[in-house]
C-alpha positions as CSV (number, residue, x, y, z in Angstrom):
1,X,-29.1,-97.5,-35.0
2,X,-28.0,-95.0,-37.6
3,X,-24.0,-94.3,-37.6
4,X,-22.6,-91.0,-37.1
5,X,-20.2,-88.9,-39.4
6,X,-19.0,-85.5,-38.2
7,X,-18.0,-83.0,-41.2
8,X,-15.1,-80.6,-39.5
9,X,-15.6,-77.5,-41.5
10,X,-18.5,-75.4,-42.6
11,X,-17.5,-74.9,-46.6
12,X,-19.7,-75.7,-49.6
13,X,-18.1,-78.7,-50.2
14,X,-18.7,-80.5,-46.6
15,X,-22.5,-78.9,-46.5
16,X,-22.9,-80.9,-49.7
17,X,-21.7,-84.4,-48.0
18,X,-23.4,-83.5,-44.8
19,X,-26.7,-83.1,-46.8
20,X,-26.2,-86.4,-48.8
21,X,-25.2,-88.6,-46.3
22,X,-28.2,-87.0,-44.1
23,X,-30.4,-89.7,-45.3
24,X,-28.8,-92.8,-43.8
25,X,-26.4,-91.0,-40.7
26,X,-27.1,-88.5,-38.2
27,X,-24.5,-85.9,-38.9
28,X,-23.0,-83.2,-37.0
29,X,-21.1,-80.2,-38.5
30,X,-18.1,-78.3,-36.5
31,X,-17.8,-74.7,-37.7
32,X,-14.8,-72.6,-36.3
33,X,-16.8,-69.4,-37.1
34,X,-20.1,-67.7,-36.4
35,X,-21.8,-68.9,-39.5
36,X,-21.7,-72.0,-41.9
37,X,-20.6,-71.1,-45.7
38,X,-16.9,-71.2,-45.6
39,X,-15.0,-68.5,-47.6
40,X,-18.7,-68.1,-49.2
41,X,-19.8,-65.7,-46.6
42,X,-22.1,-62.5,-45.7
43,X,-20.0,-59.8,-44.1
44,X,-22.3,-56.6,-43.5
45,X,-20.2,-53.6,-43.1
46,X,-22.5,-49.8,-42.1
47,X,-25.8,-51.6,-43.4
48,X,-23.8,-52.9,-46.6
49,X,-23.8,-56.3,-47.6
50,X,-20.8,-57.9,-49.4
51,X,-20.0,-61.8,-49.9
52,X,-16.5,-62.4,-49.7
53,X,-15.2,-65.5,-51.4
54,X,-16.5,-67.2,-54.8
55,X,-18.7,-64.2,-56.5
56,X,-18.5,-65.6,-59.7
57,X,-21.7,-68.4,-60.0
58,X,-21.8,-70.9,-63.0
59,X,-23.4,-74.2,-63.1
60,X,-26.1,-74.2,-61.3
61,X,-26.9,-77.9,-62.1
62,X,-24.2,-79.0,-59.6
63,X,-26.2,-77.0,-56.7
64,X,-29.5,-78.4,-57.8
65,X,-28.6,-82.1,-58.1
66,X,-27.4,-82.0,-54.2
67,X,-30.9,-80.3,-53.2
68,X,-33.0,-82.0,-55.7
69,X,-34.1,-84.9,-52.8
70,X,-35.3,-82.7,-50.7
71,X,-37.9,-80.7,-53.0
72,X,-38.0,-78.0,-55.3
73,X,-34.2,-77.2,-56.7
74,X,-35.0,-74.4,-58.8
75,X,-37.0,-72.1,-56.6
76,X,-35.3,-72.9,-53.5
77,X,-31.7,-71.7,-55.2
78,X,-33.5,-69.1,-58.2
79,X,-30.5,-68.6,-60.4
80,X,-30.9,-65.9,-62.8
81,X,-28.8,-65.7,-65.9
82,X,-26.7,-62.6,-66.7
83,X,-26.9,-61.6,-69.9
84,X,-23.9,-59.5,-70.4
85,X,-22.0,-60.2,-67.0
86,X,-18.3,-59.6,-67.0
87,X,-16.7,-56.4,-68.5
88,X,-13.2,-56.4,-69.3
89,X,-10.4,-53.7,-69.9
90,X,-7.0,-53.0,-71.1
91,X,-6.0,-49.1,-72.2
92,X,-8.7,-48.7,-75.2
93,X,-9.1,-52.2,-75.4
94,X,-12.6,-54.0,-74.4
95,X,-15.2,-56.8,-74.3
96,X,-17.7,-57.9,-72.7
97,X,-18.5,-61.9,-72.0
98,X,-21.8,-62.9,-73.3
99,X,-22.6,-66.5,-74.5
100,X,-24.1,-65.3,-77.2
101,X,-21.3,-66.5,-80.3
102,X,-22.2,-64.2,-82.7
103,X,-22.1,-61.3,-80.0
104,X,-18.7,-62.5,-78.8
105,X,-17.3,-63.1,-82.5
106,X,-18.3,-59.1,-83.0
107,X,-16.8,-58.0,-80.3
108,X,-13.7,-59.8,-80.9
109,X,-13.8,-58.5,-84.6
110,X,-13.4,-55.1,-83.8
111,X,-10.5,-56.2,-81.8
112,X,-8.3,-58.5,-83.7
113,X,-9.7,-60.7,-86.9
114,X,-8.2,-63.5,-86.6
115,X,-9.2,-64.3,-83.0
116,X,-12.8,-63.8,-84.0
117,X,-12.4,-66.5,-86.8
118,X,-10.9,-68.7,-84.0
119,X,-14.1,-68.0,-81.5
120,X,-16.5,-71.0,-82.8
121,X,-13.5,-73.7,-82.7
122,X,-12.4,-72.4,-79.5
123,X,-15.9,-73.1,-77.6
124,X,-15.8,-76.5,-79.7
125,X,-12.4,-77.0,-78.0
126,X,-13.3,-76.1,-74.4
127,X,-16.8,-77.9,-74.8
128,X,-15.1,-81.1,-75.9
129,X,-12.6,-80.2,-72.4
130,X,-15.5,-80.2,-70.2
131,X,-17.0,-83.4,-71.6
132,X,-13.9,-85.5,-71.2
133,X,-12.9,-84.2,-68.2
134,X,-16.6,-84.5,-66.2
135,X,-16.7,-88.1,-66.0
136,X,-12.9,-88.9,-65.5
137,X,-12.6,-86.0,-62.7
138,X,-15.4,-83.7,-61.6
139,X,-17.6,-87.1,-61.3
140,X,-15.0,-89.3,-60.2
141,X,-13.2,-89.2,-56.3
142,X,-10.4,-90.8,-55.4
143,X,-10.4,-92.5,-52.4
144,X,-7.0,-94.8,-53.3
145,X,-4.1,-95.5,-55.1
146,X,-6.5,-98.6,-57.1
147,X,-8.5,-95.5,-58.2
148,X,-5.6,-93.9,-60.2
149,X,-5.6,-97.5,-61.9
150,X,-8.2,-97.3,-63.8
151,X,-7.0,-98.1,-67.8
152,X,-9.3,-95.2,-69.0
153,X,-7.3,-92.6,-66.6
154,X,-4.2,-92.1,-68.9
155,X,-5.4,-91.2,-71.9
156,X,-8.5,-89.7,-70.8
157,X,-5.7,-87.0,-69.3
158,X,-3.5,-87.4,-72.6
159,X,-6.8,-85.5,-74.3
160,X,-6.8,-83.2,-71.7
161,X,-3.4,-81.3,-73.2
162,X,-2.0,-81.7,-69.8
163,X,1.6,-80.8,-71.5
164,X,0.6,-77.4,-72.9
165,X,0.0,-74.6,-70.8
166,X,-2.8,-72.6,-71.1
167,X,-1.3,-69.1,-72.1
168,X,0.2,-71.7,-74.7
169,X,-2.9,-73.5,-75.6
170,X,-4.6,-70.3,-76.0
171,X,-2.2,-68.6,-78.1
172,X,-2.8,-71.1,-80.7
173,X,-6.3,-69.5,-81.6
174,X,-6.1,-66.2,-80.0
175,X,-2.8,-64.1,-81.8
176,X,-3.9,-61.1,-79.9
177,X,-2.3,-60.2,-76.7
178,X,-5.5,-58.4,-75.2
179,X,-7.7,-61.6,-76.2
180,X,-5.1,-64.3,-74.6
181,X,-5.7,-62.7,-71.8
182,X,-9.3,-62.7,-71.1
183,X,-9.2,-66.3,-71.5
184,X,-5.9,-66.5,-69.2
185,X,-7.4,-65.2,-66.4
186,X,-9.4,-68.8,-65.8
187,X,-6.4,-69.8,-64.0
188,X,-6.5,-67.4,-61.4
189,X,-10.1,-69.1,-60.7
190,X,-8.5,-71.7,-58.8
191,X,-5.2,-69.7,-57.8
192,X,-2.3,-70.4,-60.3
193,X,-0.7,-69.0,-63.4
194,X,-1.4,-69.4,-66.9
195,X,1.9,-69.1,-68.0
196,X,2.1,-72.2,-65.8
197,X,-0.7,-74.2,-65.2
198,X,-1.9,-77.2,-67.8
199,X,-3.8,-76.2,-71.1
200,X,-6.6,-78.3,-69.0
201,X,-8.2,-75.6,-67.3
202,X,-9.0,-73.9,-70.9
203,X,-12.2,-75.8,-69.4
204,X,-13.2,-73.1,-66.4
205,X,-13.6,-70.8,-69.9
206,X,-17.0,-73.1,-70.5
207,X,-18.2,-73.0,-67.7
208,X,-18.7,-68.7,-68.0
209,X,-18.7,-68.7,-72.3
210,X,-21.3,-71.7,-72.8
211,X,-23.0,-72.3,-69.7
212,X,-23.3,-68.9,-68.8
213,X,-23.0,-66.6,-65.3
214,X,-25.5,-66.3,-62.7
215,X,-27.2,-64.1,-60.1
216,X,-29.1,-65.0,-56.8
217,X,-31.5,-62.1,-55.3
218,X,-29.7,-61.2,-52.1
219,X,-26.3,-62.7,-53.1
220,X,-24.0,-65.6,-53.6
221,X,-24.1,-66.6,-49.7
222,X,-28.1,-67.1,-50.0
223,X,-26.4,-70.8,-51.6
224,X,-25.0,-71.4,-48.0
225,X,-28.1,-70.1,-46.3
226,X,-30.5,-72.8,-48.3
227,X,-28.2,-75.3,-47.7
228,X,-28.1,-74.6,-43.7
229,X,-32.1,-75.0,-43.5
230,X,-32.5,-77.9,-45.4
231,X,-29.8,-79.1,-43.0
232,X,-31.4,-78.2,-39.9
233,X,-34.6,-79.8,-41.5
234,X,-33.0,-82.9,-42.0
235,X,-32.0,-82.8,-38.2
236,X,-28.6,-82.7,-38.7
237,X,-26.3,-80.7,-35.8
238,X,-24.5,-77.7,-36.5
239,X,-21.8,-76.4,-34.2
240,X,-20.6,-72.7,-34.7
241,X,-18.1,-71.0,-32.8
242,X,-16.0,-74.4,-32.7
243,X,-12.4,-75.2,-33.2
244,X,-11.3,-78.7,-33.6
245,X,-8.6,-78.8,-31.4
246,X,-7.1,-83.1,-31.5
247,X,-8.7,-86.3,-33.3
248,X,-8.8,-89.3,-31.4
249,X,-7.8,-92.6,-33.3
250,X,-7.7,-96.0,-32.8
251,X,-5.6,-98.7,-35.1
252,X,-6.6,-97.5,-38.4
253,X,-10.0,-95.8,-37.6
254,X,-10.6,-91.6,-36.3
255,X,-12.9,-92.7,-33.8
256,X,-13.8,-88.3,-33.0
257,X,-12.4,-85.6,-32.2
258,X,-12.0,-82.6,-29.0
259,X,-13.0,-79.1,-29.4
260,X,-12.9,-75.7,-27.4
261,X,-16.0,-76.4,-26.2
262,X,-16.5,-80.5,-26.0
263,X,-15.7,-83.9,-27.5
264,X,-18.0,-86.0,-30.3
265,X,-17.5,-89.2,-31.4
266,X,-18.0,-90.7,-34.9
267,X,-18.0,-93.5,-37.3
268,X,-17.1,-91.5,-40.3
269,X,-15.1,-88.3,-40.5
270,X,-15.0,-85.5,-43.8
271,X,-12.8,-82.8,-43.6
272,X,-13.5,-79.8,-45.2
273,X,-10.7,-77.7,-43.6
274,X,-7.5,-76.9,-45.4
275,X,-5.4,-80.1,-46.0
276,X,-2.4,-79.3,-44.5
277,X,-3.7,-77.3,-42.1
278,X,-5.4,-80.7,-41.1
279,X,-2.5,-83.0,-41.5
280,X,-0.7,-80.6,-38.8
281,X,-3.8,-81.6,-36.6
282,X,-2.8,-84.9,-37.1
283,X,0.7,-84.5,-36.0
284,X,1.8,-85.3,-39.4
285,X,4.5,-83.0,-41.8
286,X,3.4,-81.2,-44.7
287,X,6.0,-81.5,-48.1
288,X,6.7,-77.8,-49.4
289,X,4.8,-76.7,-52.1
290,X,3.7,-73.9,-54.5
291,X,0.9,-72.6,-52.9
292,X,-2.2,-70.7,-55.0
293,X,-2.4,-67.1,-54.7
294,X,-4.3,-65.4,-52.0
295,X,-6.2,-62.1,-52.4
296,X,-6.1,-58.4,-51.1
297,X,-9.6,-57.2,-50.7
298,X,-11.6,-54.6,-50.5
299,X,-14.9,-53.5,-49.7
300,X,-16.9,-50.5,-50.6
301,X,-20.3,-49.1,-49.7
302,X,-21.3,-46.2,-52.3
303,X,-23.0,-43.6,-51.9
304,X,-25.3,-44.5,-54.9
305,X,-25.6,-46.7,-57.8
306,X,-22.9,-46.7,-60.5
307,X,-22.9,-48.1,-64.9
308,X,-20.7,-51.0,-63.8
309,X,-21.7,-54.2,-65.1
310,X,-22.2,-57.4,-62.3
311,X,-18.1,-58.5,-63.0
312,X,-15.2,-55.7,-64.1
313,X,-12.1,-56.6,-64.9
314,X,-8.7,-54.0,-65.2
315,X,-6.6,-55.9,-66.6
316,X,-2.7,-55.8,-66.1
317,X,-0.6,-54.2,-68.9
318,X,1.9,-57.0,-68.4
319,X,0.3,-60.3,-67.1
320,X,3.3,-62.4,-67.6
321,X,5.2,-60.0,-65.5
322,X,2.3,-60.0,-63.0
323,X,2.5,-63.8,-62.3
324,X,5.8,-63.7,-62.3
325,X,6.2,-60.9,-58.9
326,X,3.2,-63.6,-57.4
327,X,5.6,-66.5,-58.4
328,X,8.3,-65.0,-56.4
329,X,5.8,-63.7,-53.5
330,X,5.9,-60.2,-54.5
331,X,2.6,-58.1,-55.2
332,X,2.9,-57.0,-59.0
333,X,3.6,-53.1,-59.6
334,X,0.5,-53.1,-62.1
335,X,-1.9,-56.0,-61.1
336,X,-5.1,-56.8,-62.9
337,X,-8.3,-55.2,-60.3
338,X,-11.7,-57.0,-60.2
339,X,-14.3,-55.9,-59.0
340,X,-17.9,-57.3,-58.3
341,X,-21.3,-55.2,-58.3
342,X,-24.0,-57.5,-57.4
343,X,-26.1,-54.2,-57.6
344,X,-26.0,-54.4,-61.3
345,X,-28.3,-57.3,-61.7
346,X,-29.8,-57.1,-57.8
347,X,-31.0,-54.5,-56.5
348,X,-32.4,-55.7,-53.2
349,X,-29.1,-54.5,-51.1
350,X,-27.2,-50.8,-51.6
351,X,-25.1,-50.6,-54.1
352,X,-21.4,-51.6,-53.1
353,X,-18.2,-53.1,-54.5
354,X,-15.9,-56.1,-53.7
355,X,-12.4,-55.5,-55.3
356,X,-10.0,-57.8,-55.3
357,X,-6.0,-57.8,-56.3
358,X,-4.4,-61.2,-56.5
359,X,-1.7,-61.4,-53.6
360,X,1.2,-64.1,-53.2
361,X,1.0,-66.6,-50.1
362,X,3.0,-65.7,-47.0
363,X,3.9,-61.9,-48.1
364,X,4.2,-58.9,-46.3
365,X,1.7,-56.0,-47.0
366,X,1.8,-52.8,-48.5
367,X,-1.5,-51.5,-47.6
368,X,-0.7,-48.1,-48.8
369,X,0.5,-49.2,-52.7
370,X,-2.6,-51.9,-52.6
371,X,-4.9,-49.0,-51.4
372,X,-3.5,-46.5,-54.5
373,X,-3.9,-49.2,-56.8
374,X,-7.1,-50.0,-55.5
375,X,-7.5,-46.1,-56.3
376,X,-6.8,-45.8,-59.7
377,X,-9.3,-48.2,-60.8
378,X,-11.6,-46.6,-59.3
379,X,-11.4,-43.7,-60.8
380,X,-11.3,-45.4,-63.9
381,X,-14.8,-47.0,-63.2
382,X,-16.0,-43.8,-62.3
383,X,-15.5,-43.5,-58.9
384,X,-14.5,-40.9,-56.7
385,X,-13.3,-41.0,-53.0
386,X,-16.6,-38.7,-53.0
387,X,-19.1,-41.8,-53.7
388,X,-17.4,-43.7,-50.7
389,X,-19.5,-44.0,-47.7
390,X,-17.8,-46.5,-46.0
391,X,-14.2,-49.0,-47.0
392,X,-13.0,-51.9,-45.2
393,X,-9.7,-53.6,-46.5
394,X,-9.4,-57.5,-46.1
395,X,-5.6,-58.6,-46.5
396,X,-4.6,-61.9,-46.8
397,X,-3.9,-62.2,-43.2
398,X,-7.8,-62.3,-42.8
399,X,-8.3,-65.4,-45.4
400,X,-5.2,-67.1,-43.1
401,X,-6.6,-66.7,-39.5
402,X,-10.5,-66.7,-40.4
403,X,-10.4,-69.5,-43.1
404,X,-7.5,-71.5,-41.1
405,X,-5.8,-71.7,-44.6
406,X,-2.1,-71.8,-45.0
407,X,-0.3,-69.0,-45.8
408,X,-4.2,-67.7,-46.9
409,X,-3.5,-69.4,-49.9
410,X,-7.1,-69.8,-50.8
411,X,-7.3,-73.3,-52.7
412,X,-4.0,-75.1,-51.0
413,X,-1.0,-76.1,-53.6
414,X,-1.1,-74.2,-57.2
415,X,-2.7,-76.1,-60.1
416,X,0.8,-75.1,-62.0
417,X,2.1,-78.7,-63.0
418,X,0.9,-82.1,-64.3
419,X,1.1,-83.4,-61.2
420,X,-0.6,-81.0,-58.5
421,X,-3.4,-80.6,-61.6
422,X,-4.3,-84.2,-61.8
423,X,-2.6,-85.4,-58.7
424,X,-4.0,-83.7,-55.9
425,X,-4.7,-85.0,-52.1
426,X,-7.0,-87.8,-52.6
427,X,-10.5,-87.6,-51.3
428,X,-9.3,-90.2,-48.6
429,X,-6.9,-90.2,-46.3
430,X,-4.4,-93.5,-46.8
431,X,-4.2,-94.6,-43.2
432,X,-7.2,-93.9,-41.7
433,X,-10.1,-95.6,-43.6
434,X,-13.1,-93.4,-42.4
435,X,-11.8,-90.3,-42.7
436,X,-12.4,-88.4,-46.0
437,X,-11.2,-84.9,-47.3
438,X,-12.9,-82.4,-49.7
439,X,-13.0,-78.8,-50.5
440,X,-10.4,-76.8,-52.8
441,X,-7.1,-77.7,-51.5
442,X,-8.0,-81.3,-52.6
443,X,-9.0,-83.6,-55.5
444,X,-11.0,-82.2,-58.1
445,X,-9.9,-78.6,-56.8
446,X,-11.2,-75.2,-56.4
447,X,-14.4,-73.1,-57.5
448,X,-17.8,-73.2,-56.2
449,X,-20.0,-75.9,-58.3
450,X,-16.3,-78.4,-57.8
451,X,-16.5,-78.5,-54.5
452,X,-20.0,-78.6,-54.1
453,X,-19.9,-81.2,-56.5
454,X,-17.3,-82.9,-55.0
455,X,-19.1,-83.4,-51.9
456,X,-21.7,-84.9,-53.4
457,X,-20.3,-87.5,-55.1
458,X,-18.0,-88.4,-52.1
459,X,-21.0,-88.6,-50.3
460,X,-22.8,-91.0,-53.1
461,X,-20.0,-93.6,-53.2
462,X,-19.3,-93.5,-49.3
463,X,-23.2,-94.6,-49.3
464,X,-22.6,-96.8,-52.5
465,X,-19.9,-98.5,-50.4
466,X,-22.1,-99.1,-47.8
467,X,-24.8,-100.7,-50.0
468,X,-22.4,-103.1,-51.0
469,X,-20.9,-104.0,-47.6
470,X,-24.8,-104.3,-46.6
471,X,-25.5,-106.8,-49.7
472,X,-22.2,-108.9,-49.2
């Protein structure tokens, strides 16, 4: 008889273990909302479709590799590469991301010298990042304190510069203000500050720069969507509409768990809710932390198409003094506006834009500055009140209650120290042996292809494991 594991939490990461382990348990999934996804997610708003949550897709390896056993990768999940995806601005500064080097160093040229002369060791720099850090980290999960043991571990992080920051790091090849801060932004890919957080995350920067960005016809969620059939065809259960509302232990062992609307039972257990929204399920106290930013959203349906590239970037005129208000749970007076237009290299849906500001944990809103903000860049891309059919706004209240994260800080503690960079929750929990975490708020952290990744090699070793229980 096969053993059961139930996976509490319908993100990316735990749709990657559910699909892994699918081969050797019957699994069940327990979704509090309608559909499975996490903050990857359709909303349709007046016959518009937006998808709220990661919109920025790199790596498409990561999603293959967990698919790849059950047929057909590549034209299951058709990633398309954007050529010129991401525009960026400040005043009469701008550049566009391309991996083309030579197109970059151009670009650059025109804006400071010096950085351009610096482009070719910088991508050496961040390629060398990745490559040390995949094996040690994005390959590796920790299920115990043994695994933080490992002789390698220490000065596979000494290379990582986990001493610098990255505004620092970056500054070293970039003199240019404007420049700094295209690469600075990376941190805000997994919530923190890169005045802040380690030099290590110079990484996320090959990810976009070397790897390159990516489309799907009919959006980002369509990576949730696959996943959920190949689920369903591997017979595993899904549950929507379903809180977890108690786990049931015995000695050192979850044994299930009760929900609004019944009670399973289980011989292995992966969270992929927010970690300390789950340790309060478990009756346990949560230490206070720096939590990761959160976001003000909003979403516009226009009346028809607009010259926006698929990613735009306003930048702030001061970024220090940006993460600085966030630091101190205040929304900055000039924040950097992002917006994503899927209709640039899709046109299968109507044409419609996903802004986002980043927003501090746990504050109180100002819908009416957000709104004006919101506004003003805009009308810088070009866009009237006039083009707007329709315009919903998404605070960070929404990413709280529908995503059950705290505070609606979207990847748990900030990435802005040594310690909550390399140190995060472990992938298992330390008293109960069967019960495993993943997702953004833990070990290896946030972004898309992580936690997807994640999930797949906590899957692999909890099947390893097995193996060699089996064989002994």
């Amino acid at each position: 008889m096969r053993k059961k594991a139930l996976i509490i939490g319908g993100g990316l990461g735990g749709l990657s273990a559910a699909l892994t382990l699918s081969t050797e348990y019957d699994v069940q999934i327990i979704e509090k909302n309608a559909q499975l996804g996490g903050k990857m997610r359709a909303i349709n708003l007046d016959g518009f479709h937006f998808d709220f949550g990661p919109n920025t897709l790199t790596m498409p390896h990561y999603f293959w590799d967990v698919i790849a056993p059950f047929g057909e990768p590549e034209k299951r999940l058709p990633f398309k590469k954007i050529a010129l995806p991401t525009h960026h601005q400040l005043d009469d500064f701008e550049l566009v991301f391309t991996t083309d080097q030579q197109a970059m160093i151009e670009q650059l040229a025109k804006i400071d010298h010096k950085s351009a002369q610096n482009y070719p060791a910088f991508i050496r720099e961040i390629t060398s990042l990745y490559k040390r850090s995949e094996k040690p980290f994005l390959q590796k999960t920790f299920f115990s304190f043994a695994d933080y043991c490992d002789p390698s571990l220490p000065a596979s992080i000494i290379q990582m510069h986990p001493f610098t920051t990255l505004s620092a790091f970056l500054e070293k090849y970039f003199p240019h203000p404007f420049v700094r801060q295209l690469f600075e932004r990376f941190a805000t890919y997994i919530g923190s500050s890169p005045f802040e957080a380690p030099a290590t995350f110079a990484l996320i920067a090959y990810f976009e720069l070397v790897e390159g960005t990516y489309s799907l016809e009919g959006g980002a969620s369509k990576i949730a969507a696959v996943f959920e059939e190949l689920l369903i065809a591997q017979h595993v259960v899904i549950h929507t509409d379903e809180l977890v509302t108690s786990l049931n232990h015995l000695n050192n062992k979850i044994t299930g768990c009760t929900t609004t609307k019944g009670h399973y039972e289980a011989d292995l257990v992966i969270c992929n809710a927010d970690y300390d929204v789950f340790q309060q399920l478990l009756g346990r106290k949560t230490t206070k932390k720096q939590r990761s930013t959160s976001a003000y959203v909003e979403l516009i349906g226009l009346k028809s198409p607009v010259p926006l590239h698929h990613h735009n970037v306003l930048f702030s005129a001061d970024y220090k003094k940006e993460f600085q208000a966030l630091h101190t749970g205040h929304y900055a007076e000039n924040p950097t506006v992002y917006s994503c237009y899927p209709y640039a290299s899709d046109s299968s849906n109507p044409p419609a834009l996903f802004v986002l500001i980043n927003a501090p944990s746990n504050a109180p809103l100002a819908v009416e500055k957000l709104t004006l903000q919101v506004d003003t860049a805009l009308l810088k891309w070009g866009i009237s009140k006039q083009h707007i059919v329709t315009r919903q706004v998404l605070p960070p209240s929404f990413i709280a209650e529908e995503f059950l994260t705290a505070g609606g800080a979207i990847y748990g503690q900030a990435s802005n120290s040594l310690k909550n960079s390399f140190f995060r929750p472990r992938n298992r929990d330390s008293q109960f042996n069967n019960l495993y975490y993943v997702g953004g708020s833990v070990h290896p952290g946030g972004g898309s292809p992580i936690v997807v990744k994640s999930g797949y090699e906590m899957a692999k070793r909890i099947l390893k494991n097995n193996e060699a229980t089996l064989t002994n």
